[in-house]
C-alpha positions in Angstrom: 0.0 0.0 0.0 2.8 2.5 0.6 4.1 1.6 -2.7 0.8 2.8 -4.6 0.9 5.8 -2.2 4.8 6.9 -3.0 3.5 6.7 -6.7 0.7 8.1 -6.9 2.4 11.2 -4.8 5.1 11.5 -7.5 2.7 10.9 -10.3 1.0 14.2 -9.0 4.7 15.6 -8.5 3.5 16.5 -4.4 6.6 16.1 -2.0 6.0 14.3 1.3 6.1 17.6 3.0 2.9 19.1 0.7 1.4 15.8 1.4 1.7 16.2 4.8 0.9 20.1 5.0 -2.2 19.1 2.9 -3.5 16.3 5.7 -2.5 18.1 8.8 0.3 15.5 9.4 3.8 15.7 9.4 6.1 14.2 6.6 7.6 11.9 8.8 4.3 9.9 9.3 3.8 9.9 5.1 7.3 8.7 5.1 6.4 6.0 7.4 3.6 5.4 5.7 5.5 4.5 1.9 7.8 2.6 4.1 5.0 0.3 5.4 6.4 1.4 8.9 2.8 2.3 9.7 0.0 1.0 9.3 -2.8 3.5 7.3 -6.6 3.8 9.1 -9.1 3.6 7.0 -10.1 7.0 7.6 -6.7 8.2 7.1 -7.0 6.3 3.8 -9.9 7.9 2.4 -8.5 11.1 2.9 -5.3 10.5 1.3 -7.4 9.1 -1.5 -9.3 12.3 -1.7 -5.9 14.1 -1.7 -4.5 11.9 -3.9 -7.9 11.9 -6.4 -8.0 7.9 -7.0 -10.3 5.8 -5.1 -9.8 4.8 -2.1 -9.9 0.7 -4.3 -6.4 2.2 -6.0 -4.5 1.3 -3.0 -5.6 -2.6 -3.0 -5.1 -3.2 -6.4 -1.3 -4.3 -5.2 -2.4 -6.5 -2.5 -5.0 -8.4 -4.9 -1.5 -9.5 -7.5 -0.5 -11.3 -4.4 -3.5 -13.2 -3.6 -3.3 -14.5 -7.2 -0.9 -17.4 -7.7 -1.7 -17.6 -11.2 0.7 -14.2 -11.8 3.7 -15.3 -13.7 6.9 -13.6 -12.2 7.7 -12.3 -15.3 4.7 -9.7 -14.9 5.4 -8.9 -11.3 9.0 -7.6 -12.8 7.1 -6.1 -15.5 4.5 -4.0 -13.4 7.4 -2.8 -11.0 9.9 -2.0 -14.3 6.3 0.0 -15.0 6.4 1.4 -11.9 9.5 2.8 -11.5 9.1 4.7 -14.6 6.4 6.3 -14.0 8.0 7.9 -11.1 11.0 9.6 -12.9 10.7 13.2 -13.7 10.7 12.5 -17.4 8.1 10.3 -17.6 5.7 12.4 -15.4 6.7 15.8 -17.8 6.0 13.8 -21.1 2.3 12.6 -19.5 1.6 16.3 -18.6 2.6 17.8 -21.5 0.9 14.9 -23.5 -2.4 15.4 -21.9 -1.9 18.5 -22.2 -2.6 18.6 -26.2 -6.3 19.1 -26.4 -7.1 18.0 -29.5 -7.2 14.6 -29.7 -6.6 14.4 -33.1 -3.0 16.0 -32.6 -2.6 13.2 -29.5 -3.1 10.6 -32.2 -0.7 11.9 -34.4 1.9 12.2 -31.5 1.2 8.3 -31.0 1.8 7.6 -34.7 5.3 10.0 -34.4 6.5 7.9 -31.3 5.5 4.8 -32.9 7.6 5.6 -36.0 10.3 6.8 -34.1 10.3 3.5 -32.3 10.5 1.1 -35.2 13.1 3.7 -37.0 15.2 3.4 -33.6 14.7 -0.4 -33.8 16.1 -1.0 -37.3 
């Protein structure tokens, strides 16, 4: 759970401090918190969900992978290879400006560019 917490933080770019300021806590406790030093109330949860804007459900969806033996390891390494990158700077700057591109059209295009680029790279 403090996995999907430290993500979605640095998804939204917050620090721990903002984070904190935001909940009336100190950064210490989020720390804890993305450690898995401390447990989370549900209460506390939900609000960091709110803070966060995902569902409170987001937090879970890690916990259910584990209860399913039929996950090959090979996906487990590819969901936290996935995870990592979404957290670095980059990543987070080409989503924004991405979704930033209102037409939808022009986000299309963008695809097809990247996609192009990609097999160009691959040759």
């Amino acid at each position: 759970m403090g996995k999907r917490l430290r993500l979605r933080r640095n998804l939204l770019g917050l620090s721990q401090d903002e984070l904190a300021r935001r909940l009336g806590l100190t950064s210490q406790l989020i720390q804890k918190y993305e450690a898995g030093e401390t447990r989370i109330s549900a209460s506390r949860l939900y609000a960091i969900a709110v803070q966060l804007a995902v569902p409170i459900t987001w937090f879970f969806d890690e916990m259910e992978g584990k209860k399913r033996p039929s996950i090959e390891p090979k996906q487990t390494a590819e969901a936290q290879d996935w995870s990592e990158l979404v957290t670095k700077r980059e990543s987070r700057q080409l989503l924004e400006l991405y979704f930033g591109i209102a037409d939808e059209r022009l986000r299309r295009k963008l695809m097809e560019v990247a996609q192009l680029l990609k097999t160009t790279d691959a040759e």
